[in-house]
VEXDRENVO-564460 format. One record per residue (C-alpha): residue in one letter; x, y, z; residue number from 1. Coordinates in steps of 0.001 Angstrom, whole numbers, plus 500000, padded with zeros to 6 digits. Layout:
A, X, Y, Z, NUM;
...
//
This chain:
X, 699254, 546622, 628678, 1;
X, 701767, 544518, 630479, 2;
X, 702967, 547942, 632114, 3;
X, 700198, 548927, 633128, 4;
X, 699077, 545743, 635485, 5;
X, 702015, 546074, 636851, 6;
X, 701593, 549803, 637703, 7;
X, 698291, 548549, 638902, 8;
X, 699883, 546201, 641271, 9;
X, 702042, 548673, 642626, 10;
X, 699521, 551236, 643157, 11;
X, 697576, 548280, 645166, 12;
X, 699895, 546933, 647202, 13;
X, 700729, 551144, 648294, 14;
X, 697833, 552033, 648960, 15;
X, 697096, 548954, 650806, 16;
X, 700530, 549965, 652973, 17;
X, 698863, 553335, 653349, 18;
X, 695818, 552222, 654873, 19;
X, 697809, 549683, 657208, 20;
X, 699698, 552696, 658127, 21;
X, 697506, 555367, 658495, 22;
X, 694173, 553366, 659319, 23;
X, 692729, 556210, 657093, 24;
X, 690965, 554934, 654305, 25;
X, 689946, 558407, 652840, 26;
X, 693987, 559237, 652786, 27;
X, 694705, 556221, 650457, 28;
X, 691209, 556979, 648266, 29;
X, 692901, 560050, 647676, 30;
X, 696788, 558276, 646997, 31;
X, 694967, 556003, 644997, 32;
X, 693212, 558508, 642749, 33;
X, 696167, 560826, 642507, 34;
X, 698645, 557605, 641521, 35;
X, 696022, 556586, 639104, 36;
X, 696578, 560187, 637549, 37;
X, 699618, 560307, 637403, 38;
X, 699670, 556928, 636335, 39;
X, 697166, 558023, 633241, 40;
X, 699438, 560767, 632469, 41;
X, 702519, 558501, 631638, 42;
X, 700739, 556320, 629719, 43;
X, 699475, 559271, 627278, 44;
X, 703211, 560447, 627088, 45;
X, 704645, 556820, 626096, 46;
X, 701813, 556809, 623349, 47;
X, 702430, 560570, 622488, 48;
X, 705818, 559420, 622101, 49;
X, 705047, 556216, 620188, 50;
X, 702934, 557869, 618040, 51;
X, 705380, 560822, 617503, 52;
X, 708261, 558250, 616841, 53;
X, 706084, 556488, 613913, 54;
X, 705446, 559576, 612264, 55;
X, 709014, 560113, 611956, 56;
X, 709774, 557277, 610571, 57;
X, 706859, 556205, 608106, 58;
X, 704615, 558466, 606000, 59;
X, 701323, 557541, 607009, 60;
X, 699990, 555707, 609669, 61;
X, 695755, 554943, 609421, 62;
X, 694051, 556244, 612634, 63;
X, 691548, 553362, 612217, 64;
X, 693253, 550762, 611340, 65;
X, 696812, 551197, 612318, 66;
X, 698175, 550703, 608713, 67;
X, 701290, 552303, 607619, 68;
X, 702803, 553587, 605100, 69;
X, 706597, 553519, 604737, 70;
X, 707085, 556113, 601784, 71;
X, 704835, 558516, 599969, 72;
X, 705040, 556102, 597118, 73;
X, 704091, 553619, 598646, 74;
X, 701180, 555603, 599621, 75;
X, 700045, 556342, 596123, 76;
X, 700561, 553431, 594749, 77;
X, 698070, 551659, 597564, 78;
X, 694972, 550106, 595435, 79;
X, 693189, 550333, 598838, 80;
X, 693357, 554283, 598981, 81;
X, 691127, 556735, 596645, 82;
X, 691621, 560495, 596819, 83;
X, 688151, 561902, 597004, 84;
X, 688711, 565598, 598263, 85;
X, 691131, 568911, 598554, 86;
X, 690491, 571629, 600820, 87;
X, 692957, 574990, 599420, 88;
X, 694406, 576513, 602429, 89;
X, 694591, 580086, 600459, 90;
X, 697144, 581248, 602859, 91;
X, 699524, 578721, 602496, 92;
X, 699012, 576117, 599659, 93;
X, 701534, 573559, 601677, 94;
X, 698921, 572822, 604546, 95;
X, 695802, 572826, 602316, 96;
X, 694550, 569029, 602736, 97;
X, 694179, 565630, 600486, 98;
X, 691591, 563810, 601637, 99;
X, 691772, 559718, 600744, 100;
X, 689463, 557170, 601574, 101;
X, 690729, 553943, 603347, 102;
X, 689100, 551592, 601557, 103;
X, 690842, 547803, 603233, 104;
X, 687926, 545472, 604046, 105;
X, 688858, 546246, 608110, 106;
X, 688538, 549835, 607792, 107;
X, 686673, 552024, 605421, 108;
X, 688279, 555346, 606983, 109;
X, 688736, 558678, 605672, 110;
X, 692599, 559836, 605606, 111;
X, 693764, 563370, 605563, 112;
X, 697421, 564710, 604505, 113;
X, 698711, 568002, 603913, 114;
X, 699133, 568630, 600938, 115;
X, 702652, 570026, 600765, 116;
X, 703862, 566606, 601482, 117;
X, 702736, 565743, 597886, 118;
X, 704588, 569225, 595804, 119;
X, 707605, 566729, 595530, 120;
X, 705982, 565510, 592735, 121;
X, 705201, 568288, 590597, 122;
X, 708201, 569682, 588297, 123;
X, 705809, 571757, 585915, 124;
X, 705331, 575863, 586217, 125;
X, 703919, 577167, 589525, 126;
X, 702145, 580611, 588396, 127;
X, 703050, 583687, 590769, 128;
X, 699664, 585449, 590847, 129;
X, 696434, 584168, 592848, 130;
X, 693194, 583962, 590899, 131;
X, 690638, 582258, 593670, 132;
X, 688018, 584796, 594045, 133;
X, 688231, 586765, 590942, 134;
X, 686465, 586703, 587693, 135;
X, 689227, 584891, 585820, 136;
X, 689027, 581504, 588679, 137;
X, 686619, 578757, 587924, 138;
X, 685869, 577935, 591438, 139;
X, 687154, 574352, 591874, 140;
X, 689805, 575028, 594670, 141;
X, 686382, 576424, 596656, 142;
X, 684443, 572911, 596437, 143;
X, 686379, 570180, 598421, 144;
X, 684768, 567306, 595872, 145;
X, 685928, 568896, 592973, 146;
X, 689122, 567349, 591582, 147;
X, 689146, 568527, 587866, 148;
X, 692353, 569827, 586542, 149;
X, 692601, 573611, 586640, 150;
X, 693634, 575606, 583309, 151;
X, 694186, 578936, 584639, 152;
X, 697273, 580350, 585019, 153;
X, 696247, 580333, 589025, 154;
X, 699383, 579944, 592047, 155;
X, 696449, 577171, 593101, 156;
X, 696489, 575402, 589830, 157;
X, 700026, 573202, 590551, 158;
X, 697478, 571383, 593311, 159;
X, 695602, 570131, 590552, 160;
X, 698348, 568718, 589130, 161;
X, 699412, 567060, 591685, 162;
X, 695945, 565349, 592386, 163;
X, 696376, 564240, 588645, 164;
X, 699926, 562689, 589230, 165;
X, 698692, 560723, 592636, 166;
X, 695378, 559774, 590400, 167;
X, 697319, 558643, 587718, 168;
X, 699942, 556803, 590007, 169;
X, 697173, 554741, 591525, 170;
X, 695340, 553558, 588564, 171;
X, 698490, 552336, 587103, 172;
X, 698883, 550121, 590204, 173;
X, 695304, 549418, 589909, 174;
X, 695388, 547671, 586562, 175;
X, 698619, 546195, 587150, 176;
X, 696855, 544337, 590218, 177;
X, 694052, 543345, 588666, 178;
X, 695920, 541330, 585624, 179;
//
């Protein structure tokens, strides 16, 4: 904020040296506007950057709220977060998505994460052949709410897993914070 009132200044006190200049007040309505763009523009590159530097550096960062999240465990083991959804990317498990609710008194936000950045935790079997959309595949990969575990022998059934393990993680934390 403090950057940009004094950006602000600047662009004040030029186009005011413009219009002393010039006489031409249309000629510094135009300076103005066009340092006010260009002003806008380096503003949304310092948060890009900002923004891109956090993600590097933490897991998670809430888009409401501004919370992060250091590590993925960390993540999990948050009593404030609920995984209520999975969306299978069928292409390419890796970038289907975990949806978690946000559920901190300030915020009440719905997070998403891919849900490659969760495979870490699985160390079972990961089947080779794809079942979704035969006869054989129960359908749960299909409805987003769904979070059962899977008992085919389904490529897509390792996700279920994995929602068990980050279940499982979080209701351990959950009873240990409520003794």
């Amino acid at each position: 904020m403090i950057n940009k009132c004094r950006a602000m200044k600047k662009i004040k006190s030029l186009i005011m040296r413009i219009r002393l200049t010039t006489g031409s007040s249309w000629f510094a309505g135009q300076a103005s506007e066009q340092l006010n763009q260009m002003l806008e523009r380096r503003l949304r590159r310092d948060e890009d950057k900002r923004i891109r530097w956090i993600m590097d550096h933490f897991f998670k960062l809430c888009p409401c709220c501004n919370k992060l999240w250091a590590s993925q465990i960390q993540f999990i083991s948050d009593v404030n977060l609920e995984i209520i959804g999975y969306k299978a990317d069928f292409e390419k498990l890796e970038y289907g998505m975990f949806f978690f609710n946000h559920k901190a008194s300030e915020c009440n936000s719905t997070l998403t994460i891919n849900a490659g950045q969760f495979f870490n935790l699985y160390e079972g079997p990961v089947y080779k052949e794809r079942l979704a959309g035969t006869k054989q595949c129960s359908g749960l990969c299909i409805n987003k709410d769904n979070l059962d575990q899977c008992n085919n022998q389904c490529e897509c059934a390792f996700v279920r897993e994995v929602i068990n393990i980050i279940k499982k993680q979080h209701e351990k934390k959950f009873w240990v914070f409520l003794r």
